[in-house]
N, CA, C and O atoms as a Tinker XYZ file with bonds, in Angstrom:
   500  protein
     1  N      0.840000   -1.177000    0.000000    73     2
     2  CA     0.000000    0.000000    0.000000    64     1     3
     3  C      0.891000    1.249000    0.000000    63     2     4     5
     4  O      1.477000    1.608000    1.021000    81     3
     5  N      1.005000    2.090000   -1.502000    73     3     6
     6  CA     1.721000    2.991000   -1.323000    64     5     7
     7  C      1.279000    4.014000   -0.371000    63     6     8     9
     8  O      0.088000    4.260000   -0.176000    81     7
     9  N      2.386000    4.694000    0.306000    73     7    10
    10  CA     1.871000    6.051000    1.708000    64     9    11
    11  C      2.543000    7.553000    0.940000    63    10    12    13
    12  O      3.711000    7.921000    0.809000    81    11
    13  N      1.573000    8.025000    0.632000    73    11    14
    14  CA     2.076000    9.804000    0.245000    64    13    15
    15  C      1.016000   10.491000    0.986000    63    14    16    17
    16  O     -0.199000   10.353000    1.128000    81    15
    17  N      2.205000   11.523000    1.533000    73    15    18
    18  CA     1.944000   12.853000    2.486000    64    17    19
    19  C      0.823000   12.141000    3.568000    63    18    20    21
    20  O     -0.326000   12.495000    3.832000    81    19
    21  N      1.739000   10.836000    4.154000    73    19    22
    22  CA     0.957000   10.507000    5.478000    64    21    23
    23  C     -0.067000    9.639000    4.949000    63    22    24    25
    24  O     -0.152000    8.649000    5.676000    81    23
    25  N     -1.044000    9.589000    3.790000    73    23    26
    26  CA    -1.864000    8.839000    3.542000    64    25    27
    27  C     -2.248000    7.510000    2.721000    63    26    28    29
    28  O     -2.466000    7.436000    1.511000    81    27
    29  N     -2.276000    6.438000    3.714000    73    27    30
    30  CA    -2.177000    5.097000    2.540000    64    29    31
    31  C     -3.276000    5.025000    1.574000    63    30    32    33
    32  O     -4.467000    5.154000    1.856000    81    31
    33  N     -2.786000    4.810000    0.420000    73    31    34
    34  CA    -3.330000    4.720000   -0.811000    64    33    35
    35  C     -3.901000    3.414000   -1.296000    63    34    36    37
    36  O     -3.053000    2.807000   -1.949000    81    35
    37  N     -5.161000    2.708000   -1.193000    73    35    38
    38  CA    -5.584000    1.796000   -2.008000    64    37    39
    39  C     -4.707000    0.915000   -2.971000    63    38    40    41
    40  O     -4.028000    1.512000   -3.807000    81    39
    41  N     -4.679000   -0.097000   -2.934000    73    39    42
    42  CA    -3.766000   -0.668000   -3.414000    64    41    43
    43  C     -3.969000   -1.181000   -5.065000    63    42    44    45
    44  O     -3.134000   -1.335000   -5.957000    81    43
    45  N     -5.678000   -1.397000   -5.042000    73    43    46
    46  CA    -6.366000   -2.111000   -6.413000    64    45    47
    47  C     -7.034000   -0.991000   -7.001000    63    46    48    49
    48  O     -7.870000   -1.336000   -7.835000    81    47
    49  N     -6.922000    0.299000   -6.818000    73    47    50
    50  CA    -7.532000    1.196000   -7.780000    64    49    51
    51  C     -6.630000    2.087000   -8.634000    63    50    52    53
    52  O     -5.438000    2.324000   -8.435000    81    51
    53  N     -7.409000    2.538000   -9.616000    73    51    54
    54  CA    -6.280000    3.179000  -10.356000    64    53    55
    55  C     -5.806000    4.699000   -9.781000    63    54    56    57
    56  O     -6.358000    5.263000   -8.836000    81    55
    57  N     -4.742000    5.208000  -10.499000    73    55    58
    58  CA    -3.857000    5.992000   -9.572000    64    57    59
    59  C     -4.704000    7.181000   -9.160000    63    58    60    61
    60  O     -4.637000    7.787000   -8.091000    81    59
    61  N     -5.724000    7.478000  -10.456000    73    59    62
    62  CA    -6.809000    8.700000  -10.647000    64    61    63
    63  C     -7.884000    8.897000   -9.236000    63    62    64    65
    64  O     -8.035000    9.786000   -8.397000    81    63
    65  N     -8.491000    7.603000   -9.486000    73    63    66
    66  CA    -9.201000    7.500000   -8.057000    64    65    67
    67  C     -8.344000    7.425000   -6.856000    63    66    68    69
    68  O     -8.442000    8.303000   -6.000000    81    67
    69  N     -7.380000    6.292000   -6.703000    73    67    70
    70  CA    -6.682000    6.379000   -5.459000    64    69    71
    71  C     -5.574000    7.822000   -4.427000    63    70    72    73
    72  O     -4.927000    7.908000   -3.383000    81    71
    73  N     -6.050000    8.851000   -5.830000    73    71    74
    74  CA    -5.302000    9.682000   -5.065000    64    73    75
    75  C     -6.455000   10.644000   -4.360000    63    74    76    77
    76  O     -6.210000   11.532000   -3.543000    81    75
    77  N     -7.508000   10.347000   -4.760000    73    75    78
    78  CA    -8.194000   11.378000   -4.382000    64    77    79
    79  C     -8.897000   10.923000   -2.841000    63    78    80    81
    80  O     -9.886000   11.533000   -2.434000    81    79
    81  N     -8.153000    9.561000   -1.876000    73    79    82
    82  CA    -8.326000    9.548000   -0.803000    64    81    83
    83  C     -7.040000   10.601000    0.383000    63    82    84    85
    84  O     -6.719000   10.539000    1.570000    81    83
    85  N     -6.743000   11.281000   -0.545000    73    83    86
    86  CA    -5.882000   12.415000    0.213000    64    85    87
    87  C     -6.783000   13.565000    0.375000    63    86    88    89
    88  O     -7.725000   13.724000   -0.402000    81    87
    89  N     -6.485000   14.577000    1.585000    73    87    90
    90  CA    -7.205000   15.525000    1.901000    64    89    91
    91  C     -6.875000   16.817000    0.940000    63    90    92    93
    92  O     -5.751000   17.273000    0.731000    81    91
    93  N     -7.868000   17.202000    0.513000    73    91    94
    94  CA    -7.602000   18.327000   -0.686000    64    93    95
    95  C     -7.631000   17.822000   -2.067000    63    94    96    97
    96  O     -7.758000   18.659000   -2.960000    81    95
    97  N     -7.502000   16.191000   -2.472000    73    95    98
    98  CA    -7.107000   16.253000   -3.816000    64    97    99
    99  C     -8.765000   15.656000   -4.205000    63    98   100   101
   100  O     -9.454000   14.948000   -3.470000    81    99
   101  N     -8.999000   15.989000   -5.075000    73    99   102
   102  CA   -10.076000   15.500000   -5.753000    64   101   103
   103  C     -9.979000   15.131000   -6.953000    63   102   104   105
   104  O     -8.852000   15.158000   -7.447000    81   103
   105  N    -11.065000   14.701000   -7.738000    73   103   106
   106  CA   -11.385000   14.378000   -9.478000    64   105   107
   107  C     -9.950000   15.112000   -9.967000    63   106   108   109
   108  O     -8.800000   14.680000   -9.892000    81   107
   109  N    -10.385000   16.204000  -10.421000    73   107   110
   110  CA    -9.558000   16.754000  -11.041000    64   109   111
   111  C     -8.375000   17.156000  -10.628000    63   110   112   113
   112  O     -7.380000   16.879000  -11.298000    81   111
   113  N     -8.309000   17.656000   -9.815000    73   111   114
   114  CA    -6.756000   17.744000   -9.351000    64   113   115
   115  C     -6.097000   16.516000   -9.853000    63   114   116   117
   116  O     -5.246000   16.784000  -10.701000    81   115
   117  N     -6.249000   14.977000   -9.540000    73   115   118
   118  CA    -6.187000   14.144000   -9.532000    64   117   119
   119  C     -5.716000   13.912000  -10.875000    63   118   120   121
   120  O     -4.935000   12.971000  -11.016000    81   119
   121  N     -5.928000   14.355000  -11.540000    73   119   122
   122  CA    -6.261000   14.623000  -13.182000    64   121   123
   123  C     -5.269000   15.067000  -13.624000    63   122   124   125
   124  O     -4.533000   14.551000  -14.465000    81   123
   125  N     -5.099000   16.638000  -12.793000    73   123   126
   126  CA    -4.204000   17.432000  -13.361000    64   125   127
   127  C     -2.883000   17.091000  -12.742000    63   126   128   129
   128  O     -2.025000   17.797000  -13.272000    81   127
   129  N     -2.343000   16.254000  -11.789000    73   127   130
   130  CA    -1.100000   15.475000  -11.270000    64   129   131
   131  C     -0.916000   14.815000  -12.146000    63   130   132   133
   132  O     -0.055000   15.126000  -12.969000    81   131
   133  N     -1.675000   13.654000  -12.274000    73   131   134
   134  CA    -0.980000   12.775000  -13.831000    64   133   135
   135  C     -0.766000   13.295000  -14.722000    63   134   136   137
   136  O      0.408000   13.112000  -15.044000    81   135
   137  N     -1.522000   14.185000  -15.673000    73   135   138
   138  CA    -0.951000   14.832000  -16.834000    64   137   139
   139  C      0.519000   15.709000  -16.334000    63   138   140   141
   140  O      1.454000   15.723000  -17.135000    81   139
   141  N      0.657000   16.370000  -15.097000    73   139   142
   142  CA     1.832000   16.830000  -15.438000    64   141   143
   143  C      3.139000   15.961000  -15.174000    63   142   144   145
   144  O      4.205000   16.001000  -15.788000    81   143
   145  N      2.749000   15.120000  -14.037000    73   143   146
   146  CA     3.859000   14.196000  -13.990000    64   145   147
   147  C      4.111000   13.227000  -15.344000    63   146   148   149
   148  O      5.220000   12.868000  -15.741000    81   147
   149  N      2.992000   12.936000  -15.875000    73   147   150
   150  CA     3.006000   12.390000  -17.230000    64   149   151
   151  C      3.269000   10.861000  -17.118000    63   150   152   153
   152  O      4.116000   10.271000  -17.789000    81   151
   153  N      2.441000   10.275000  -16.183000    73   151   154
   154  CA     1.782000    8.990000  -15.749000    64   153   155
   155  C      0.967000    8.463000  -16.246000    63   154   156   157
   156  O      0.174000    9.103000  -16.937000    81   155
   157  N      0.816000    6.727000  -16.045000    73   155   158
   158  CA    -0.397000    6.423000  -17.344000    64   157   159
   159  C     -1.835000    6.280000  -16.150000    63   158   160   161
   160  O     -1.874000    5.673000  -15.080000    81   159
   161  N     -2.922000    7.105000  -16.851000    73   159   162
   162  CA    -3.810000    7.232000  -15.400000    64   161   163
   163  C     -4.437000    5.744000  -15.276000    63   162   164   165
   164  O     -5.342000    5.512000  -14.475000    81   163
   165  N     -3.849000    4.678000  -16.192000    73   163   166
   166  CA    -4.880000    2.868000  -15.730000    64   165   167
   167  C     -3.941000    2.112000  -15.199000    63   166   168   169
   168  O     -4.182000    0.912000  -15.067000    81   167
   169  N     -2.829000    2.581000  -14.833000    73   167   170
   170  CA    -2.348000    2.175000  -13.260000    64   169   171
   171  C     -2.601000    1.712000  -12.432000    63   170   172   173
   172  O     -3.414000    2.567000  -12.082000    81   171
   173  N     -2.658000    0.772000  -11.420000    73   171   174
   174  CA    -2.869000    0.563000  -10.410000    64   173   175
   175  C     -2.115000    1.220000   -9.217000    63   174   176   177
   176  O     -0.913000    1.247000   -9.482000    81   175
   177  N     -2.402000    1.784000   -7.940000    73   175   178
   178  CA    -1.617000    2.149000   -7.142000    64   177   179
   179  C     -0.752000    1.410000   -6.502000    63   178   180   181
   180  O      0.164000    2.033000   -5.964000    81   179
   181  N     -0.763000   -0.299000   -6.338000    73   179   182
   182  CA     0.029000   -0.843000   -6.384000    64   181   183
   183  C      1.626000   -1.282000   -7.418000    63   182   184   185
   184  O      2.688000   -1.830000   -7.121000    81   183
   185  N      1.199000   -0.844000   -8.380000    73   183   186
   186  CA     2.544000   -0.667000   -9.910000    64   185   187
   187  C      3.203000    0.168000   -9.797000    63   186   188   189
   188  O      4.308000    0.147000  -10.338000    81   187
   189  N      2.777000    1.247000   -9.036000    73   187   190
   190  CA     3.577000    2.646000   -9.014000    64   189   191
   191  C      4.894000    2.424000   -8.134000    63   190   192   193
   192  O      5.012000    1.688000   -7.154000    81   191
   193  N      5.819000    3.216000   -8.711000    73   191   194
   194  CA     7.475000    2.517000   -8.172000    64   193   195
   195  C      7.648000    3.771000   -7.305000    63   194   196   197
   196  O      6.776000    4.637000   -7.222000    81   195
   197  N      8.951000    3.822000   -6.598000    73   195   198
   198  CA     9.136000    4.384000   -4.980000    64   197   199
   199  C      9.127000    5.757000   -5.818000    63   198   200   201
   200  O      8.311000    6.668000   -5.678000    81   199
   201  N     10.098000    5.719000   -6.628000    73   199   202
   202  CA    10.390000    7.056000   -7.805000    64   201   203
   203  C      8.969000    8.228000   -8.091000    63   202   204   205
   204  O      8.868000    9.451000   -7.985000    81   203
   205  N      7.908000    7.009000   -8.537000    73   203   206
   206  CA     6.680000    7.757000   -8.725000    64   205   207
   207  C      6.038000    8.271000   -7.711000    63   206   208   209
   208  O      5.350000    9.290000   -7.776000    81   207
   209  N      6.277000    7.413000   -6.450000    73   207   210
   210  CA     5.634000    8.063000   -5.201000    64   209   211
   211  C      6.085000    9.166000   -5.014000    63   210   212   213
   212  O      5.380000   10.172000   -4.929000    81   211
   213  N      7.152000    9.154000   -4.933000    73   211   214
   214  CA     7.986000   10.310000   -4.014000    64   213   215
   215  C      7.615000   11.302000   -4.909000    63   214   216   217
   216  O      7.245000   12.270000   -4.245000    81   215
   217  N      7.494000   11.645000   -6.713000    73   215   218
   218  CA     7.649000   12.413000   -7.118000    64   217   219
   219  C      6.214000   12.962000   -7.043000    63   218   220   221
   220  O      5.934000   14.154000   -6.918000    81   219
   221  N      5.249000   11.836000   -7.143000    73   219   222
   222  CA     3.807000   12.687000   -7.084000    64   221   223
   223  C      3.205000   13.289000   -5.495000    63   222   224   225
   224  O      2.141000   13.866000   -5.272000    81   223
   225  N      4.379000   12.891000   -4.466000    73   223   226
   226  CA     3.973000   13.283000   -3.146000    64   225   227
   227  C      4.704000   14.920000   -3.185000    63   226   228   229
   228  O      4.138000   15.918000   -2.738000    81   227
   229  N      5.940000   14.913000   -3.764000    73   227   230
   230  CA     6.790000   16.372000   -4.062000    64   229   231
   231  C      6.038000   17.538000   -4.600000    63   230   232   233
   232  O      5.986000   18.689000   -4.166000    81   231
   233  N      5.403000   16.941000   -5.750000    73   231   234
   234  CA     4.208000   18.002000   -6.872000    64   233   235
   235  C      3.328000   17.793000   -6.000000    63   234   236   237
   236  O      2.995000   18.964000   -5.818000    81   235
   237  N      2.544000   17.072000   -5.158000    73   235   238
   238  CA     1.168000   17.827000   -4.595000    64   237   239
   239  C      1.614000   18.733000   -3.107000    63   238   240   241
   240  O      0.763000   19.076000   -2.286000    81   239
   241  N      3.015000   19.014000   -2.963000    73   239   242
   242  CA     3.155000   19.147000   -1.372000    64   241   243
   243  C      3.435000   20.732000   -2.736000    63   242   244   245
   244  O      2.538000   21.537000   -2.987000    81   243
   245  N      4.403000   20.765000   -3.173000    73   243   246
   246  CA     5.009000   22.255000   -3.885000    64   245   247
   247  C      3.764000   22.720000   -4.856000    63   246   248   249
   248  O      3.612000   23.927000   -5.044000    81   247
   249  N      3.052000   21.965000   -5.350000    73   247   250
   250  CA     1.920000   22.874000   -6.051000    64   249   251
   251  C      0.319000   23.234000   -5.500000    63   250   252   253
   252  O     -0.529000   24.035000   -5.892000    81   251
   253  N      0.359000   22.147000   -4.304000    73   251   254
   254  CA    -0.982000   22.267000   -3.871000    64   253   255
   255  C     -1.220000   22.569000   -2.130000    63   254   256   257
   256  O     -0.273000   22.518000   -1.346000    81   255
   257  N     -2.276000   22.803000   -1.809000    73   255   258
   258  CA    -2.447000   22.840000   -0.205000    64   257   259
   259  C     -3.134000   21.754000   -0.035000    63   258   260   261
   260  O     -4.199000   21.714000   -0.651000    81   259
   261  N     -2.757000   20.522000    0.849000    73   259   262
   262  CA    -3.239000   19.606000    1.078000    64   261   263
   263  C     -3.222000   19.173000    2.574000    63   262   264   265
   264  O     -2.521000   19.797000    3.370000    81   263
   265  N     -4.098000   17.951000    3.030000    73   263   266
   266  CA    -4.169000   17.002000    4.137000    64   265   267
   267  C     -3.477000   18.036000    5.391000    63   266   268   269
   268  O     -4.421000   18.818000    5.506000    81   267
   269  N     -2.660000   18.420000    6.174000    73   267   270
   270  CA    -2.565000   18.999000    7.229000    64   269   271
   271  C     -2.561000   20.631000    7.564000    63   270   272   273
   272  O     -2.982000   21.276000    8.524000    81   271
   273  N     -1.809000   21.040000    6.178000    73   271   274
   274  CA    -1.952000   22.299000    5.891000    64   273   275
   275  C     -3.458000   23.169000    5.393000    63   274   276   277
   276  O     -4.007000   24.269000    5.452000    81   275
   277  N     -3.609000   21.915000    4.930000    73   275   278
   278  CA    -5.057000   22.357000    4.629000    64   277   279
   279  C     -6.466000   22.725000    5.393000    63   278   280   281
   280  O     -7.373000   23.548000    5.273000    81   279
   281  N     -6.023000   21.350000    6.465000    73   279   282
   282  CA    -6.862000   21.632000    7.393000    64   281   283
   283  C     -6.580000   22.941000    8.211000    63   282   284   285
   284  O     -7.439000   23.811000    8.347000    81   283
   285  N     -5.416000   23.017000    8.704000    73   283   286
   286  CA    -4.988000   23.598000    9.610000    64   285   287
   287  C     -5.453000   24.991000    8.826000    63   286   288   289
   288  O     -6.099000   25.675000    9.619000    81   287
   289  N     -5.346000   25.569000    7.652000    73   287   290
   290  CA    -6.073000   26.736000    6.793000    64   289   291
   291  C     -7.173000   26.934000    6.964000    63   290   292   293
   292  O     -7.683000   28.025000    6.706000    81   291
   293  N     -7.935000   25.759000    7.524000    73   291   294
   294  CA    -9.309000   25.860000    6.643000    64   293   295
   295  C     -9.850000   26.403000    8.575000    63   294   296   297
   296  O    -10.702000   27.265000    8.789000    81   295
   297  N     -9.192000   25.735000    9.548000    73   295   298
   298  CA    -9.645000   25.924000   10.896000    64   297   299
   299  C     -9.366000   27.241000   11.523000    63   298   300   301
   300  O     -9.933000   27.647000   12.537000    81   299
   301  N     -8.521000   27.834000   10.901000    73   299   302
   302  CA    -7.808000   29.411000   11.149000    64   301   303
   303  C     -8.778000   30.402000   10.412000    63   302   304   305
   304  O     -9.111000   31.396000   11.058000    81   303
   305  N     -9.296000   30.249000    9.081000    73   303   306
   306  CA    -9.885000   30.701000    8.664000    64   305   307
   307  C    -11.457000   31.040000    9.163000    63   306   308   309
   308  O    -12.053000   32.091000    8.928000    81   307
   309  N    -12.091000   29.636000   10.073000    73   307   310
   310  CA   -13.542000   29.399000   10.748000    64   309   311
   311  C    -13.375000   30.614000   12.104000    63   310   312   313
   312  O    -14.056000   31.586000   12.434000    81   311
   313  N    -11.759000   29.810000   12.807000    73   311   314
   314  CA   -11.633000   30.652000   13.846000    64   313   315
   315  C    -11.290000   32.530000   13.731000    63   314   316   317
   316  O    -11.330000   33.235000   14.740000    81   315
   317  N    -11.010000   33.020000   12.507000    73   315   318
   318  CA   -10.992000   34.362000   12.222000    64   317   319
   319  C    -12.262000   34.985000   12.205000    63   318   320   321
   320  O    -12.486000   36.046000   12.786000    81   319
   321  N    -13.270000   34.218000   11.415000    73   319   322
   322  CA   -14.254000   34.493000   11.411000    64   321   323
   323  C    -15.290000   34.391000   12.595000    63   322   324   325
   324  O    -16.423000   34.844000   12.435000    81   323
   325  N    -14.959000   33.871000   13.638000    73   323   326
   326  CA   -14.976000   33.608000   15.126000    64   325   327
   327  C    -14.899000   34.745000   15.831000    63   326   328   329
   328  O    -15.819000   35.358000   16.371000    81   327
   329  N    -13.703000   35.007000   15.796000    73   327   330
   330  CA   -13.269000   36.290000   16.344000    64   329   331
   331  C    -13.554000   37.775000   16.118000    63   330   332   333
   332  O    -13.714000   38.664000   16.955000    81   331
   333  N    -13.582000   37.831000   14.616000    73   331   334
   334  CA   -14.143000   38.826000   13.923000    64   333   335
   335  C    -15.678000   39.466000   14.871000    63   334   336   337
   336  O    -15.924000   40.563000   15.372000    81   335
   337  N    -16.638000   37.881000   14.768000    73   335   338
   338  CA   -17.775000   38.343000   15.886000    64   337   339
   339  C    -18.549000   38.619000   14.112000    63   338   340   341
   340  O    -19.493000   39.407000   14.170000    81   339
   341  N    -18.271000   38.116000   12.760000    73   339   342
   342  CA   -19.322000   38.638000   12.002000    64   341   343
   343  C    -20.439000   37.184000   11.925000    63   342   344   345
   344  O    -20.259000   36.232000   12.684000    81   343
   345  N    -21.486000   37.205000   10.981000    73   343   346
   346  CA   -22.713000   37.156000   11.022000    64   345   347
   347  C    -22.315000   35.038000   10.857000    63   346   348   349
   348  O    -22.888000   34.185000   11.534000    81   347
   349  N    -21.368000   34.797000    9.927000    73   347   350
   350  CA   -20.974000   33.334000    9.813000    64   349   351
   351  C    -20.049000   32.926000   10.935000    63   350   352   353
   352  O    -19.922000   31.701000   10.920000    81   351
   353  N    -19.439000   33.428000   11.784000    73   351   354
   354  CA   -19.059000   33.248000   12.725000    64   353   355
   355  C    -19.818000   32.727000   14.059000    63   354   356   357
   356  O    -19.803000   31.871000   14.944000    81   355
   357  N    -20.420000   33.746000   13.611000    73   355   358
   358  CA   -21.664000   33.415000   14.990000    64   357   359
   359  C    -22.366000   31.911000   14.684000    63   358   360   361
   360  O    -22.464000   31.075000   15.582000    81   359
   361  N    -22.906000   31.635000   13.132000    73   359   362
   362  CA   -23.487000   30.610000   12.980000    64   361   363
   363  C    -22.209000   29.677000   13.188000    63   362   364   365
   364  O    -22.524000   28.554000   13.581000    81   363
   365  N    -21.327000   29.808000   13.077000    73   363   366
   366  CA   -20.242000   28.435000   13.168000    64   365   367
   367  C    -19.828000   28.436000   14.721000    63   366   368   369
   368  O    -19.090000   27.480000   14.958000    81   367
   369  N    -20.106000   29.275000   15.905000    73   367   370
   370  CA   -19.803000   29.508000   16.848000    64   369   371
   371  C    -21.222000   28.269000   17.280000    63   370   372   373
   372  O    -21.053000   27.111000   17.663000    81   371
   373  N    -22.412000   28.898000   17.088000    73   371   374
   374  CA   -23.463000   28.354000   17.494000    64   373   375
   375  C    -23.690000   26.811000   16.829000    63   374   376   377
   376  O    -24.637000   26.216000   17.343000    81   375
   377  N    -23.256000   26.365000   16.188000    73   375   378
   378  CA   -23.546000   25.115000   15.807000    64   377   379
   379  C    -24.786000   24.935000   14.493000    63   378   380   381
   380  O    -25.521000   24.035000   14.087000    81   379
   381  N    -24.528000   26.216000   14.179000    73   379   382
   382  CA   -25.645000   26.528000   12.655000    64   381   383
   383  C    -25.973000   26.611000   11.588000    63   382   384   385
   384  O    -26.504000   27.718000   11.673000    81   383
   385  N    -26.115000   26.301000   10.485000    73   383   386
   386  CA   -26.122000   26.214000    9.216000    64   385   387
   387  C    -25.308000   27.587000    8.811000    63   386   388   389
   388  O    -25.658000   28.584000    9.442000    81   387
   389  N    -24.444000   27.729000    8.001000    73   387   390
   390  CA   -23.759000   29.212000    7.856000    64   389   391
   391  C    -23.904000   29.576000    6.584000    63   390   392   393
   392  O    -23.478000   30.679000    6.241000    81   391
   393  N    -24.578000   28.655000    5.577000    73   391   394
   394  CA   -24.634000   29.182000    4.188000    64   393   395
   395  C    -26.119000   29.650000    3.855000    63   394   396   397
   396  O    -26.577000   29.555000    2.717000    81   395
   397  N    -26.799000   30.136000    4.875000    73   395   398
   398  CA   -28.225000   30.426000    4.525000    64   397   399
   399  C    -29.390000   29.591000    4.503000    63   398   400   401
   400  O    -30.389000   29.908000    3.858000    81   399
   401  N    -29.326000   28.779000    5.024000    73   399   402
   402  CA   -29.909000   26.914000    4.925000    64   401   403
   403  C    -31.196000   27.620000    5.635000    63   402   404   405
   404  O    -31.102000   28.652000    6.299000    81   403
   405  N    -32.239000   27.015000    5.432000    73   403   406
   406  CA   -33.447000   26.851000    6.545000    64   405   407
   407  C    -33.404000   26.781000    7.672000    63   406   408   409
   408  O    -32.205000   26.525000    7.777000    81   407
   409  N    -33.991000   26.817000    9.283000    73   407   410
   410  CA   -33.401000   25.915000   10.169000    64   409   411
   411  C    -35.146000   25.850000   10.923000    63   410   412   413
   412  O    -35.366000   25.567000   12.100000    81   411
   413  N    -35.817000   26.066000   10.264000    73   411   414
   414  CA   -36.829000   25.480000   11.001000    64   413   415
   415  C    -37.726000   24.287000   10.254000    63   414   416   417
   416  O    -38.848000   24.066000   10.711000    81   415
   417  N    -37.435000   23.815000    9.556000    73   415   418
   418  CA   -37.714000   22.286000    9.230000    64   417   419
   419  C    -36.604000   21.139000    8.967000    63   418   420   421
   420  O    -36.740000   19.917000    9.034000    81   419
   421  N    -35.352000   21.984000    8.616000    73   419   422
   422  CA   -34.214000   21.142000    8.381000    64   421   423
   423  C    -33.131000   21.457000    9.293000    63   422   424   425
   424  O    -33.273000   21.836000   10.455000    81   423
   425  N    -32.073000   21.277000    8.699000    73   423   426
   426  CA   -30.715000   21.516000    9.524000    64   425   427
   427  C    -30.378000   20.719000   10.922000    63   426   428   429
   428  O    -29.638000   21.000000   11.866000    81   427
   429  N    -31.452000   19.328000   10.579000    73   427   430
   430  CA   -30.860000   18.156000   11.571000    64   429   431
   431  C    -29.266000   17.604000   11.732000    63   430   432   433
   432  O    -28.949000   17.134000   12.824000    81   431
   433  N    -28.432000   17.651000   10.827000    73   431   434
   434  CA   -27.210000   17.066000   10.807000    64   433   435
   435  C    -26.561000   18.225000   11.584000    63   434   436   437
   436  O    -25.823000   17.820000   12.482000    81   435
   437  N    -26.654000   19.676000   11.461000    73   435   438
   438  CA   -25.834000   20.754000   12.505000    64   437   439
   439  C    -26.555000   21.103000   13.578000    63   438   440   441
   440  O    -26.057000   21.606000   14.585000    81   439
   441  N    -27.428000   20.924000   13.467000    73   439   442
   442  CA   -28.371000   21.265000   15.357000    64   441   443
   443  C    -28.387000   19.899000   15.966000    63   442   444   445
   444  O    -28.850000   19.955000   17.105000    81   443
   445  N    -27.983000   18.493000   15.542000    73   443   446
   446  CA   -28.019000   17.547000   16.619000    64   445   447
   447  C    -29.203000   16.630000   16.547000    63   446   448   449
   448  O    -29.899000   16.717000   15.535000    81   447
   449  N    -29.467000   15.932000   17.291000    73   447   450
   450  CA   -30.773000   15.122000   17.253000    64   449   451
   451  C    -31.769000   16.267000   18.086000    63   450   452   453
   452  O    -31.280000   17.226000   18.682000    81   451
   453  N    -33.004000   16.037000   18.031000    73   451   454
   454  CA   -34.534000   17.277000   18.178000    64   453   455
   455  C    -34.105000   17.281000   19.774000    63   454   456   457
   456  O    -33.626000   16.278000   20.302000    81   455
   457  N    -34.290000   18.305000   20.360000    73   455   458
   458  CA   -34.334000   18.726000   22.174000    64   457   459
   459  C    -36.027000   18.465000   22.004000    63   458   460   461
   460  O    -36.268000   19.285000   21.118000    81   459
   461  N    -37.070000   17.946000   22.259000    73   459   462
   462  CA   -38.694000   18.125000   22.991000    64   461   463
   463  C    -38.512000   19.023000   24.207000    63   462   464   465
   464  O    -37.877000   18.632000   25.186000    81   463
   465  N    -39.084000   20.253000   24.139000    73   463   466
   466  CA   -39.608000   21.220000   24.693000    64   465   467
   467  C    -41.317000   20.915000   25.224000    63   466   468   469
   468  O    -42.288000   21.027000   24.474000    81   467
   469  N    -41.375000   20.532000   26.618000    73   467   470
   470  CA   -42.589000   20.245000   27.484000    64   469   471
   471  C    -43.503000   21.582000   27.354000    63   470   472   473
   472  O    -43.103000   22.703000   27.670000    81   471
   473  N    -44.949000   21.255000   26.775000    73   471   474
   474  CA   -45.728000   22.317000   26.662000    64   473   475
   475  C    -45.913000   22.659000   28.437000    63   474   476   477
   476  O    -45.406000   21.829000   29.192000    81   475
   477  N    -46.593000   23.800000   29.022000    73   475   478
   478  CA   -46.579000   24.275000   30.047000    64   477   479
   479  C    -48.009000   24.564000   29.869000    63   478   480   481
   480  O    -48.662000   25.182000   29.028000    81   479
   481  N    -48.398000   23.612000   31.432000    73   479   482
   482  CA   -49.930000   23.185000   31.694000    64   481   483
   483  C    -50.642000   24.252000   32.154000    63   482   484   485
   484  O    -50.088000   24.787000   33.115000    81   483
   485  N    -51.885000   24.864000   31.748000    73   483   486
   486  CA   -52.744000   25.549000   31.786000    64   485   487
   487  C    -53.219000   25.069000   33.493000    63   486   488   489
   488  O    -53.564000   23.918000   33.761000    81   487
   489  N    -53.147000   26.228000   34.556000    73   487   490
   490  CA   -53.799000   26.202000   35.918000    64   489   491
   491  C    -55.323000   26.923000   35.878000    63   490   492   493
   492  O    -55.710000   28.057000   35.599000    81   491
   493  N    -56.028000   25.599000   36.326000    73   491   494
   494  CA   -57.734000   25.741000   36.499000    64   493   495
   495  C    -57.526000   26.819000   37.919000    63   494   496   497
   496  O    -56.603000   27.033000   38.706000    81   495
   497  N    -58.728000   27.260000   37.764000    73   495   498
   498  CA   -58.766000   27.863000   39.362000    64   497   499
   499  C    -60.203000   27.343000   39.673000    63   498   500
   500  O    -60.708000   27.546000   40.777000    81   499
């Protein structure tokens, strides 16, 4: 199982799909690594020699933001907006849909499973 930038790679898929279990790389990116390294994309990730690893782990670390850096970007960026105190902040502070979503029929996966709120009993006199 080849390992680039920390992440083991599938061993029976081809190189196209198997790279895109790295953080940041997707379809195309994926795409655009083989054409420049100039790899055959019906490969298996197991065929690929130490040479090819190393070189396609070199081109996605020098041309791309990926897997730790990436995250670590993407969490600095939530937490700026945190701090800032603006309007997506607050929803990412609060646990809330931040792209404009509904939240009174949907937005079960970021508010959690339902809280039931006890109606409050009417006193006879």
């Amino acid at each position: 199982m080849p390992r680039i930038l920390g992440v083991d790679i599938p061993n029976d898929k081809r190189i196209e799909i198997a790279l895109t279990y790295i953080f940041g790389v997707g379809r195309t990116t994926s795409r655009k690594v083989i054409v420049d390294l100039s790899l055959n994309p019906d490969t298996r990730a197991k065929d690929l020699t130490d040479e090819e690893v190393a070189r396609i782990a070199t081109h996605l670390e020098e041309v791309y933001v990926v897997e730790g850096a990436l995250r670590r970007q993407t969490m600095a960026n939530i937490n700026r907006l945190k701090e800032i105190g603006c309007y997506r902040g607050l929803r990412h502070r609060r646990g809330l849909p931040v792209r404009g979503q509904r939240t009174r029929s949907n937005a079960r996966s970021r508010k959690g499973p339902r809280k039931t709120v006890a109606n409050k009993k009417i006193l006879k006199k």
